[in-house]
N, C-alpha and C positions, 0 to 999 in steps of 0.2 A: 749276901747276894743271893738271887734267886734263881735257881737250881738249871743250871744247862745255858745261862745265857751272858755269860763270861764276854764273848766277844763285841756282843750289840751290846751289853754296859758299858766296856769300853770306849766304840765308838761313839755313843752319847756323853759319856764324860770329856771327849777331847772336841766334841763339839761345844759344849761347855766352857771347857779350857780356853778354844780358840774365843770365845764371845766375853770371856771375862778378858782376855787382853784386849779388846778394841775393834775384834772382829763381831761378825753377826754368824750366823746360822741356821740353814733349811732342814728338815729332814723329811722325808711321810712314810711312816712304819704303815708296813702292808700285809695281811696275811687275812686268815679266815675264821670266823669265831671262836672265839675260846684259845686261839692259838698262843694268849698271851701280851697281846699288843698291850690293855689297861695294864698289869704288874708290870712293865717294863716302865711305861711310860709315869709309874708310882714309883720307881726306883728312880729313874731322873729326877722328878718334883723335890723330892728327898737329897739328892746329891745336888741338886740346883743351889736350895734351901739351906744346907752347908757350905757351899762358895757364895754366898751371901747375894745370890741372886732375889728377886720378887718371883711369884710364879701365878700368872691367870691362866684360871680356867675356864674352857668352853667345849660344847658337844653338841653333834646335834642329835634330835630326838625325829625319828620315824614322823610321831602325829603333827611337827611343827615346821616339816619340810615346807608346808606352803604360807607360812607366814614369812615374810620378806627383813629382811636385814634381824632375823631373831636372832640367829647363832653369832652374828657380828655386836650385836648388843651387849649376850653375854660377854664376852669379853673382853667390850669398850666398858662398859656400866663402869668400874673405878676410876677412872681414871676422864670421865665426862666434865668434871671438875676445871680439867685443862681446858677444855674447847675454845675456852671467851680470849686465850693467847693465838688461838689460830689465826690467821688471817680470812677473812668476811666472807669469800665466796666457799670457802674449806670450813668455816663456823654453819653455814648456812647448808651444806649439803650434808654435814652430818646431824643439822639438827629435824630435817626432813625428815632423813631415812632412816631415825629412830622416831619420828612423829613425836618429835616435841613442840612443832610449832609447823605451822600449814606453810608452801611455797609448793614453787616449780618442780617436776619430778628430778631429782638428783643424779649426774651421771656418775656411774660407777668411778670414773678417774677421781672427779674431787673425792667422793665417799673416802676411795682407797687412799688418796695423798693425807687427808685429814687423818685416818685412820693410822698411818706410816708415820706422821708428825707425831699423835699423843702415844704411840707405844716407844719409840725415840727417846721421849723427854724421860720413861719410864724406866729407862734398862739403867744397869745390867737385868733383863727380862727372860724370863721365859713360859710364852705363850703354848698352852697346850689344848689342841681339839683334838678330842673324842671321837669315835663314828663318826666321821667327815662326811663319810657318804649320802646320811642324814642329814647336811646343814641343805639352808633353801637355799637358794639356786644365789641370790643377790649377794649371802655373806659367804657361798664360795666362790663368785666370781673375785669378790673384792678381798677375800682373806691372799685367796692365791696369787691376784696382781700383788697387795703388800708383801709375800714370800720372794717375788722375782725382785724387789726394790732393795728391800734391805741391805744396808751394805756396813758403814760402818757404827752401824748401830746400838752395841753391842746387844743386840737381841735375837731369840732364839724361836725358831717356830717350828714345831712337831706337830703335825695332822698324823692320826690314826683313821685306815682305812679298811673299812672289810671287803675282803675280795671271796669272793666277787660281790660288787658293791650292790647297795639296795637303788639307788637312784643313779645317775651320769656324775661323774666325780672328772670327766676332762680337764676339769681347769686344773686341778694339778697336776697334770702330763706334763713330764720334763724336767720336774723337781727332783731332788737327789732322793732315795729311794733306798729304804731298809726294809727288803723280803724277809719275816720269819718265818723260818720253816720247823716241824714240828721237833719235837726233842729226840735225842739220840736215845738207842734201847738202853743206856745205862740208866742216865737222866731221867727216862722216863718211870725205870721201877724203880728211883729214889723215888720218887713225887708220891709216884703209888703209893709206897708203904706210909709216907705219909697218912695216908686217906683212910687204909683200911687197917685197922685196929685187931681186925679176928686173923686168924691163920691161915697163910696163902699158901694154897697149892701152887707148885714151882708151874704146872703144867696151866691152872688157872688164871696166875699173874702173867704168864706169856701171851695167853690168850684175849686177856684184857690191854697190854702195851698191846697187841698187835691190832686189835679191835679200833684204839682209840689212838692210832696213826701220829703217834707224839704229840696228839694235842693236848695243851695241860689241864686246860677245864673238862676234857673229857676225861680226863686221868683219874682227876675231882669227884666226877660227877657222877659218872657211870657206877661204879661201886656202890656208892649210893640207894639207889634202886633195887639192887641185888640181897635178897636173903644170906644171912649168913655161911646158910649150909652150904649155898652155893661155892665157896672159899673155899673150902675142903674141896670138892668129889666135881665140879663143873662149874661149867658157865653158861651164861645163853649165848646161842650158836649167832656168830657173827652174817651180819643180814646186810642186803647193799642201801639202805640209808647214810647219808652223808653224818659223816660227824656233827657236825651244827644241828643238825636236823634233829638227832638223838639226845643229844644235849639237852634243845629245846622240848622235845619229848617229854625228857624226866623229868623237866621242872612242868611242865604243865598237870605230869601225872602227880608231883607232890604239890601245887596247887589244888589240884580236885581233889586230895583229901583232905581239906581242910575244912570247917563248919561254913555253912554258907554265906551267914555275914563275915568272917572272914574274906571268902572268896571274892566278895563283891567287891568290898574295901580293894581288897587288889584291881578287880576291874576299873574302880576309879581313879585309882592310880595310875593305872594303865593309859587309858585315856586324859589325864592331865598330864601335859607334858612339861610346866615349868616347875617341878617337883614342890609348890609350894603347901609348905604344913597347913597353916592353917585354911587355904583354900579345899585343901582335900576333907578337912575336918568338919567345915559348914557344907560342902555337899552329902557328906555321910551321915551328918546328923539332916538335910533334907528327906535323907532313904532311912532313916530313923538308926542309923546303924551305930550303936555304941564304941565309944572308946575301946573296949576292953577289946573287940574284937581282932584290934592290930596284934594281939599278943601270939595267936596262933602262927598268923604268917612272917613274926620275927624270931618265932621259935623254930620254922620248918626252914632259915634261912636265905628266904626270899627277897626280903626288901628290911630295910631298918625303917625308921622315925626319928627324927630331931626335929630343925628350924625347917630343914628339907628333907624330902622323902625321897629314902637311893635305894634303889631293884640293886640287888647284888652283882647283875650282869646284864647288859641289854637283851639278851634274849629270854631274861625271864620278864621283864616287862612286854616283849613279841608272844610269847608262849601265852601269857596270860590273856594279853588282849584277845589273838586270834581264837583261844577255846573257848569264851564265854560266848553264850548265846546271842543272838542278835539283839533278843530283849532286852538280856544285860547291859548290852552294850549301850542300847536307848537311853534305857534307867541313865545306866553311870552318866553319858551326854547331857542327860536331860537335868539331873543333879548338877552337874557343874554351871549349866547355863545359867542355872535358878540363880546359882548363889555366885557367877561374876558380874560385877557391878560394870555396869553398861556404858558408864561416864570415863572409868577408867581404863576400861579393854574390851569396847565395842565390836571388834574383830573375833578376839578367841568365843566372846558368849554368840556371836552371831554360827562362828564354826558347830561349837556343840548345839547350839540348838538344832542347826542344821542337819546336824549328826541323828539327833533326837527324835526327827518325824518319821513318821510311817508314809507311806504316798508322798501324797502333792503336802506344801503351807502356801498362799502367797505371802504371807505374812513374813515366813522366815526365807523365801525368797530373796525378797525386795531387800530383806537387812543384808543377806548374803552381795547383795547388786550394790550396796552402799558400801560396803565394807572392800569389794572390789575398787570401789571408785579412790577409796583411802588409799587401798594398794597400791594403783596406780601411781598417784600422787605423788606416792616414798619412793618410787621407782621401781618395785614390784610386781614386773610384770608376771612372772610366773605366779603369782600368789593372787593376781588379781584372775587370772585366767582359772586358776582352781576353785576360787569363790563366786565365778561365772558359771562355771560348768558345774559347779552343785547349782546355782539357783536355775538353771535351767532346766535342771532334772527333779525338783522341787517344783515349777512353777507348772499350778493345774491348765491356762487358755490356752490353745494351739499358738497362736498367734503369739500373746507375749514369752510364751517357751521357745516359739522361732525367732526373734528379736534377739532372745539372752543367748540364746545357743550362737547368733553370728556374732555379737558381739565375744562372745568366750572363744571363738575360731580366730577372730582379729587379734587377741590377746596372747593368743595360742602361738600362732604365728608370729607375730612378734618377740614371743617370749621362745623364738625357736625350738619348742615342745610339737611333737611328731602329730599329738591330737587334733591339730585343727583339721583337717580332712574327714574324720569322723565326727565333728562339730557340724561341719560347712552340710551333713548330708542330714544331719537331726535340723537344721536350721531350714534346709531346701524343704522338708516333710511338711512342716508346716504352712500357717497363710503367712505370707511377704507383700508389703505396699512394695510398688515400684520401685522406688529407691534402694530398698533394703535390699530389693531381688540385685540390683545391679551393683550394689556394694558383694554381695557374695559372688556376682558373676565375677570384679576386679578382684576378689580375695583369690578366687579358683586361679586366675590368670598368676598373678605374682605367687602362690605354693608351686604352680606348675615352673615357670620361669626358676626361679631360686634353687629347686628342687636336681632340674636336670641341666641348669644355663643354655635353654636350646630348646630344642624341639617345638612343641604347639605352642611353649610360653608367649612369643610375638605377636604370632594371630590370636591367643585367647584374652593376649590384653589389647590388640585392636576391636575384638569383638565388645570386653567392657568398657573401650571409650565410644564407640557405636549408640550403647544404651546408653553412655550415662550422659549421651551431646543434651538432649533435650529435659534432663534431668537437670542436671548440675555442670555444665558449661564450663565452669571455670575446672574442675575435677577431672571432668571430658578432656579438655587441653593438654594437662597434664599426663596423663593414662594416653594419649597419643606420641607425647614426648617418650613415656616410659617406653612401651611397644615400639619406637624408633631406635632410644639409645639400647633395648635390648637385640636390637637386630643387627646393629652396628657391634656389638659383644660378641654373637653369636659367632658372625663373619658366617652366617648362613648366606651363602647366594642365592640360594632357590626362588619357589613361590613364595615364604615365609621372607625372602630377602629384604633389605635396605632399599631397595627400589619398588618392593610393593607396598611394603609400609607408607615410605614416603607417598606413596598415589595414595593410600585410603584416608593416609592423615590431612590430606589436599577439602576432606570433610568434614574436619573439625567447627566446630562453632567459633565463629566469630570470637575476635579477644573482643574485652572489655573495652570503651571509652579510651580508657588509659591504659594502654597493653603496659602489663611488667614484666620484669628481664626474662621471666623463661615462655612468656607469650613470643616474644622476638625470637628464641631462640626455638624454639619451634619451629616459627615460620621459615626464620633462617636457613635450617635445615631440610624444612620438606623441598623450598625452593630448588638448594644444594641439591639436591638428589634426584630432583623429578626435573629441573630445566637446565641443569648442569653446574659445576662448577662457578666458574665466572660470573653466573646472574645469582650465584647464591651469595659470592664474597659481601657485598653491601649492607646486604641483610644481617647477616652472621656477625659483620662490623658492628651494627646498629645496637644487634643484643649481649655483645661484651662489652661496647659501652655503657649500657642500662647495666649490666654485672658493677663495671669499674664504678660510676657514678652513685648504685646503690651505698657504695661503700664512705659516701660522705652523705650519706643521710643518715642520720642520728636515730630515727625509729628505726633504722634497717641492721643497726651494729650486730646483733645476737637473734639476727632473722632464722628461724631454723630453715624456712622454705632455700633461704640462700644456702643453707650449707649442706641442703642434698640436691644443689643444682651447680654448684661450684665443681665438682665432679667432672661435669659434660662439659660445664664451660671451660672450666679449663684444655681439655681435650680439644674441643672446637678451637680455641686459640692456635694450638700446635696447627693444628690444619688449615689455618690462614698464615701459617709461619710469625706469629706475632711474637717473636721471644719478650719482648716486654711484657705483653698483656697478662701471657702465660705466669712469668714470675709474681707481677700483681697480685693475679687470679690466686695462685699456688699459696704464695705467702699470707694473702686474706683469711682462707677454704682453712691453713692451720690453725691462725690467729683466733678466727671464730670458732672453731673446735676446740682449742685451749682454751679459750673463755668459757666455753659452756662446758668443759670435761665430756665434749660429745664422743664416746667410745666406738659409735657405733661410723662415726665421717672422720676422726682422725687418720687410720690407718690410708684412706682411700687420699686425702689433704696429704700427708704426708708423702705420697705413691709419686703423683705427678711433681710435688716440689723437688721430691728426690731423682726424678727423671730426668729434669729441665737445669737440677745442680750438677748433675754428670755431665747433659752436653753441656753445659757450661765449661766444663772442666773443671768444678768446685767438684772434687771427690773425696775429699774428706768430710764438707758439710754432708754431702749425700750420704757419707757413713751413717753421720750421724744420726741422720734421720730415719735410715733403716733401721738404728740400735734403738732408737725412741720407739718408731712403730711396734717393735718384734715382743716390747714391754705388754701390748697386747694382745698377741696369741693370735693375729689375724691371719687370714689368706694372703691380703696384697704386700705383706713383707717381703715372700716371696720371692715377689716382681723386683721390688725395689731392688733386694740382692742380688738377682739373678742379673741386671742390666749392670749394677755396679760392678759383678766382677769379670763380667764380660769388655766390660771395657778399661777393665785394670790390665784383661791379660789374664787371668788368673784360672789356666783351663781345668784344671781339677778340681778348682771350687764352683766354677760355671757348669760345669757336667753334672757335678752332685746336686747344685739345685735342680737343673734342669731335669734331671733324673724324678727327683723327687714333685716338679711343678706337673709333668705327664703325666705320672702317677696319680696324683691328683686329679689332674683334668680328664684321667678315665672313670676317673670314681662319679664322676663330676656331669659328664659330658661336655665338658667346656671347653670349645676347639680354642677359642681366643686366649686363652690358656697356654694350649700346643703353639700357637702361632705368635705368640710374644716369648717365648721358649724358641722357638726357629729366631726370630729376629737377631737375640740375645744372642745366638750360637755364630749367624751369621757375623757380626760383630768380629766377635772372639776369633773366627776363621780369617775373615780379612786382616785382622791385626797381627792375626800368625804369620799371614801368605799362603794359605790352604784357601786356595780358591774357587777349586772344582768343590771344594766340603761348603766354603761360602755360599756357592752359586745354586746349590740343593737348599740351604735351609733360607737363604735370600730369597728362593722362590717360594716356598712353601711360603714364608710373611709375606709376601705380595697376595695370596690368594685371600689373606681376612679382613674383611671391609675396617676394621680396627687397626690396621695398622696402616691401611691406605691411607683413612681419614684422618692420622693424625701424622703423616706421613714419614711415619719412620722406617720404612722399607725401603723406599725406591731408591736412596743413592746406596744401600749395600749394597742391593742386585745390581744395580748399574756397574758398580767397581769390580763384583765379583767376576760379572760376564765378560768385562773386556778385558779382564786379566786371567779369565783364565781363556781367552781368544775366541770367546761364544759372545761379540758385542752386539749381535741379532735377536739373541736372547733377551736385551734389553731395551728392546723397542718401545713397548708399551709402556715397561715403566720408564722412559726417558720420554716420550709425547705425553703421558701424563704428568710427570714431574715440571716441564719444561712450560707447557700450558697453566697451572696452577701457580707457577712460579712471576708468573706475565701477571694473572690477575689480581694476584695477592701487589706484585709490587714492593714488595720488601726483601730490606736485602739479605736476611738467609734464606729467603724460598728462591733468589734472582742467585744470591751465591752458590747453592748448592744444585741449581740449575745451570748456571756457567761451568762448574766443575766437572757435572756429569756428560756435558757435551765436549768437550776437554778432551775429555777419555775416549769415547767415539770416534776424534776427530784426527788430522793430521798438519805437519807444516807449520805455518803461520798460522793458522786459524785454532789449529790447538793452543799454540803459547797466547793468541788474543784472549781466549777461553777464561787459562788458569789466570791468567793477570786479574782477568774482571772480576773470576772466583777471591780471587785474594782483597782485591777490596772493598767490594761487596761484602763480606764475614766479617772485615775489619770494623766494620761499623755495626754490629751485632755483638751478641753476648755467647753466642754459642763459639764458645772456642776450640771446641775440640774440633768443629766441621774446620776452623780453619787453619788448624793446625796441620788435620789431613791433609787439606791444600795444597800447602806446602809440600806435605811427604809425597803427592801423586806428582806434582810439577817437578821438584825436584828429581822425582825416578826417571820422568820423562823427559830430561834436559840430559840427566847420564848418557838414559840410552840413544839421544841423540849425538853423544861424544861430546858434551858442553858441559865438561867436568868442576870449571870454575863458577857457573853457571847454579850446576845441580848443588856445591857444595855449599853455596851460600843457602838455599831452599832447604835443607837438609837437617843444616847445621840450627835454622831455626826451627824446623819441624822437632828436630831431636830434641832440643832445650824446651819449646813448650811442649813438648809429651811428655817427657821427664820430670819438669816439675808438676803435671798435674796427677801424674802417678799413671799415664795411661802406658803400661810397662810393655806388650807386646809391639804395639806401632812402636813405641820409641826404640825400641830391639829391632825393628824394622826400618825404622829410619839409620840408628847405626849402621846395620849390615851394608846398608846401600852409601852411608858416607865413609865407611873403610872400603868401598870397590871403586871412589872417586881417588882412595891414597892419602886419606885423613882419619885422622884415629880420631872419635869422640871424646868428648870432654866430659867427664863424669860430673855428677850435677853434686853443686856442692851442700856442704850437712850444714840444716840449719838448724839451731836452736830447740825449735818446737818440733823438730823428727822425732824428738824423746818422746814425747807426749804421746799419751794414746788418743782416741778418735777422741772417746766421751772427755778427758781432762781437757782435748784441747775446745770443745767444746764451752765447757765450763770455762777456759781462759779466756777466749771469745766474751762469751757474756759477764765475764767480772770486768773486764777491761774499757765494760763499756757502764760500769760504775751501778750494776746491780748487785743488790744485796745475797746472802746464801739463801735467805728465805725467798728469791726471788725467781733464781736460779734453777732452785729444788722446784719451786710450782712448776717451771717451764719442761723440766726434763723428769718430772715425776720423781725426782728422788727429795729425801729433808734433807735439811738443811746441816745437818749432822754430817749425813753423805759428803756435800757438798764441800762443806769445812773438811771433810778426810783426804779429797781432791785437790784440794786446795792445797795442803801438807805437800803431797806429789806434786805437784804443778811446779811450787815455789825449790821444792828441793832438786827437779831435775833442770830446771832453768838457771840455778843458781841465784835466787833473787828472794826476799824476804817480806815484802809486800803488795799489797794492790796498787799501790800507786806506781810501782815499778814494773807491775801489770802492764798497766795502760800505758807508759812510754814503751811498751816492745810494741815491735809491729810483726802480729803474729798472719801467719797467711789465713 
């Protein structure tokens, strides 16, 4: 065992333990170079390799950060064998984003479930990445979603990270996490005397533990450096360089004494990052550089030679590159370009050549622009944005250096890397045709928009649909939509408001001949907003039918324009009160995002199905859906949580997201943030009977045009105000509830408009009120509005002394709040049917209570005679999972098969 680290052996071994019995395993050891992370993670490999585990390996490497899905390569590469057992659209996205064969760019979910399938079929496994911090951006998005899937896998995955990281290593935020910290002063001058052979002064060896802060490589290393005599009588006087940094030091200082071809050899080492022998070998022999020369620098330690070529420590491969000259550094480039074959790895020779020039090439430009366009292809957007912005910088014309440079901003931007704004101003410097100028002006718009969710975003993207009407018309239309549904986010009322928008957007160009669904819905909307409510309903009809109808046309199934417009429309739906449409909408917007693995419209697909399964009262589906969403690490999981536990009742866990969505939304500036946060609270308040707390954060959501528009404010505020005896307070939102309710015509906007005047009202004309509320909602899907129904009419029969009356109301409020889990109103409806002198009836245990969200989930769709492989695509886990769930499902139902499945009738 290696010296001081007794405990993290431990708990690597029992992480082990636990994945040879039928579990799986996360870890990400964290610390700061040299601290030790590589021998730890050589002490697992080895005790893996003893419980009869397999072990792949992968790392990533500094110079290969911008090649896309590399670090995922390494360590799919064995195991690629399996693929052709995947099912076709999971064969096909990983055969893209290793570019074995040309298609559609791949989204990261198939990548990762393909990728979660073939490490599955492989265990008992254990996967080991190196410098995490160094993979490119694509194989850690998708390593770290397969970390969050894993379940009963038996497979095991250890990322090593150095802290503080060389690139963005977010995606594994929130993974279980093993900090090492340096060695204790005993441990530490074990190690030492390892190291140093001559005679330590007691006062010398202190000075050096103290120096080298329990780091082991510095423990190593540092002595090293040092003359003997030193050992005896002193040390060099301790100086504020970081450890790493000294580390790196010493190996650079025993690099430069080595013979020059020596030296070089490492620099092309340096600069090759797939450590391949013989490729290092044909560029050495290009710089004429002998065989013999590796002998020096496998004598000082540095790096070995076999089939692959391994630097002893990543920072002697860092040290090395960053001290050679830049010439050097050319040569080495320029050597490796010569000699990789163009047919086979058109990308790495396009990078080194790149690497290789002095000034401008157009030549090595353009291969850098093609080699982006491959990028792109495999789903590499960061990697195609890297191979932009070298050819930009590369490329001698004004003109087509301002072309690459906005394309490498679009890429940038997309690929969520900070550079596009200093792209977008290299791109402005030069000449621009028209076009190009008003794609930069729409780029400026949506960095500004995304950036702050607010401020000049609105108007800077009204500005580039201005320019781009007489450009490109159909793009125009669009970027008019965008500057709408961004203003409607904002819930900015101002000059930048929803109402000025709407007027500038009144200058859009003309739709096409054949307007498509988001031309209608445009229109729909500007109507809406600029001539009111009721002349907009028609319209806004018109383009959710072109939505619903898209959906049986066969060219349209895996439309991407449908699935970043599915968003608004589904939204728009709620604000004509269409509960059906909405469902459609919701359930389509997922459909087609599961089809295409679209990572980037799941979370938002997911947002409103889980919205529209609450009022429903389906709150379990709605679990469900937030636990799929949250597999993606998004903002609007959030949301989903925050509304679902706000209408469970559940105020300690409604506080802490809420807590946590402000937070955000200051970082953010995203008021619609804050105010779907008030909504959520208001919820929770009125379910308590905290009404004066309701009546505060009910008003604060009535002020954001996002909540108005899709109208989930106005019956909290309504309820809030005339229970807590402020029903004046609820003016406005009951003439706008009540009007909107007339024009839509449907009976949850007629229902929850008869209920809110209910409240208002007194006598006779109250009880006419809740009667028409109650059967109005009855013929709708939102059950929770009508459950309320109930619980307000009921209150209101009590306290009219109509005890036989209120308990019948009460008694159904209570049983459906009960069973859909909405636990605060049903604690509410209680209290008010024990003051009638009836005790409630506790709802009875069923069956599938056992069951957690995700099994019952899972029972749901086996029951409906899908396979585990079927299962697993749908909910991002394999099928292995699946079958482990499966185990639990059958063993807490008491039941032994699927066909015994499907005869239960599970809710």
């Amino acid at each position: 065992m290696l010296v001081g680290r007794r405990a993290e052996h431990a708990a690597l071994e029992q992480l082990l333990a636990r994945a040879q019995g039928g579990d799986s395993g996360v870890l990400v050891v964290r610390g700061e170079a040299g601290i030790g992370k590589s021998a730890l993670l050589q002490h697992m490999r080895e005790t893996a390799v003893a419980m009869g585990f397999g072990v792949q390996d992968a790392a990533g490497v500094e110079a290969e950060a911008e090649f896309a899905f590399a670090g995922l390569h390494q360590l799919c590469a064995p195991f690629l064998a399996r693929a052709a057992e995947l099912p076709e659209p999971q064969q096909a996205a990983l055969g893209v984003a290793f570019g074995l064969h040309e298609g559609a760019a791949p989204d990261r979910f198939l990548v990762g479930l393909a990728v979660l399938s073939l490490l599955a079929e492989a265990g008992p496994l254990l996967c080991v990445v190196d410098d995490a911090q160094w993979l490119d951006q694509a194989s850690a998005q998708v390593l770290a979603f397969v970390a969050r899937r894993v379940g009963a896998e038996r497979v095991v995955m250890v990322f090593a990270l150095r802290d503080p990281g060389a690139t963005d290593v977010e995606a594994f935020s929130g993974l279980p996490e093993l900090r090492l910290a340096g060695l204790g002063a005993s441990d530490a001058q074990t190690l030492l005397a390892t190291a140093v052979r001559a005679p330590l002064d007691d006062v010398v060896r202190d000075r050096i533990v103290a120096e080298a802060r329990g780091n082991p490589l510095a423990l190593l290393e540092l002595p090293r450096g040092a003359p003997a005599v030193q050992f005896a009588g002193g040390f060099e006087l301790p100086d504020v360089v970081s450890v790493p940094r000294r580390i790196e030091d010493g190996f650079r200082r025993r690099a430069n004494s080595l013979p020059a071809d020596a030296r070089m050899l490492l620099v092309v080492a340096a600069a090759e990052p797939t450590g391949d022998a013989a490729l290092l070998w044909r560029a050495a022999a290009e710089l004429g550089i002998a065989r013999e020369a590796a002998a020096p620098a496998e004598a000082a330690g540095l790096l070995e030679f076999d089939f692959r070529v391994r630097f002893r420590h990543p920072l002697v491969r860092s040290a090395v590159y960053r001290a050679a000259t830049p010439t050097d550094r050319r040569r080495a480039h320029g050597a490796l370009a010569a000699v990789t074959d163009q047919r086979v790895d058109p990308d790495r020779r396009a990078w080194h050549r790149a690497q290789a020039v002095v000034g401008t090439d157009e030549d090595a430009a353009a291969e850098l622009e093609r080699s982006a366009g491959r990028a792109r292809a495999r789903g590499g957007l960061a990697a195609a944005a890297a191979f932009l912005k070298r050819a930009a910088e590369l490329t001698p014309g004004p003109a087509v250096r301002a072309e690459r440079a906005l394309e490498a901003a679009h890429a940038k931007h997309e690929a969520g890397a900070p550079e596009a704004l200093e792209l977008l101003t290299v791109a402005a410097a030069g000449p621009l045709d028209a076009v190009a100028q008003a794609r930069l002006q729409l780029l400026n718009a949506r960095i500004a928009f995304h950036g702050a969710r607010g401020g000049e975003g609105p108007r800077m993207l009204l500005d580039a649909a201005k320019t781009l009407a007489p450009l490109d018309p159909a793009l125009s239309r669009e970027t008019y939509l965008d500057a709408l549904d961004a203003a409607i986010v904002t819930g900015d009322r101002g000059p930048g408001g929803v109402r000025a928008v709407a007027d500038a957007a009144r200058a859009a160009p003309a739709p096409p001949e054949s307007p498509r669904p988001v031309d209608l819905l445009l229109d729909g909307l500007v109507t809406t907003f600029t001539q009111g409510y009721a002349a907009g309903v028609p319209g806004l009809r018109r383009a959710l039918d072109a939505f619903n109808r898209h959906e049986r046309d066969d060219h349209a199934v895996n439309d991407g324009d449908d699935r970043r417009w599915l968003w608004l429309a589904g939204r728009t739906a709620m604000s004509v009160f269409d509960d059906q449409m909405v469902h459609a909408l919701a359930a389509r917007h997922v459909r087609l995002a599961r089809e295409a693995g679209a990572l980037a419209t799941l979370p938002a697909a997911l947002l409103v199905q889980s919205v529209m399964l609450v009022l429903s009262g389906d709150f379990s589906r709605a679990a469900e859906q937030t636990a799929i969403a949250a597999a993606t690490r998004t903002v609007p999981v959030l949301h989903g949580q925050l509304i679902l536990a706000a209408w469970r009742g559940r105020s300690d866990e409604t506080t802490e997201i809420h807590a946590t969505m402000v937070r955000e939304a200051v970082g953010r500036g995203g008021r619609t943030e804050d105010f779907l946060a008030q909504y959520a609270m208001a919820v929770l308040h009125n379910g308590l009977g905290d009404y004066p707390a309701a009546l505060v954060a009910a008003t604060r959501a009535f002020e954001s045009d996002e909540l108005t528009h899709s109208n989930l404010a106005h019956s909290e505020l309504i309820e809030a105000a005339c229970r807590s005896g402020q029903p004046e307070r609820a003016t406005a939102a009951l003439d706008q509830l009540s009007s909107r309710a007339l024009a839509s015509g449907t009976p949850w906007g007629l229902g929850l408009a008869a209920r809110s005047r209910a409240l208002v009202s007194t006598g006779p004309a109250a009880e006419e009120y809740y009667r028409e509320a109650i059967e109005q909602l009855r013929n709708c899907r939102v059950a929770t509005q009508l459950a309320r129904t109930h619980l307000v009419y009921g209150e209101w029969l009590r306290r009219q002394g109509r005890r036989q009356g209120a308990r019948q109301q009460l008694r159904t409020a209570h049983q459906l709040l009960s069973d859909m889990g909405a636990e605060a109103f049903a604690a509410r409806a209680a209290r008010e049917l024990r003051a009638t002198g009836e005790h409630p009836r506790s709802r009875s245990a069923q069956p599938s209570d056992a069951l957690t969200a995700q099994e019952l989930t899972i029972a749901r769709l086996v029951a409906t005679g899908a396979t585990s492989r079927e299962v697993g695509a749908q909910l991002f886990l394999s099928p292995r999972t699946i079958e482990a769930h499966l185990r639990s499902i059958f063993r807490k139902l008491s039941i032994t098969s699927r066909r015994q499945l499907r005869d239960l009738r599970l809710p």
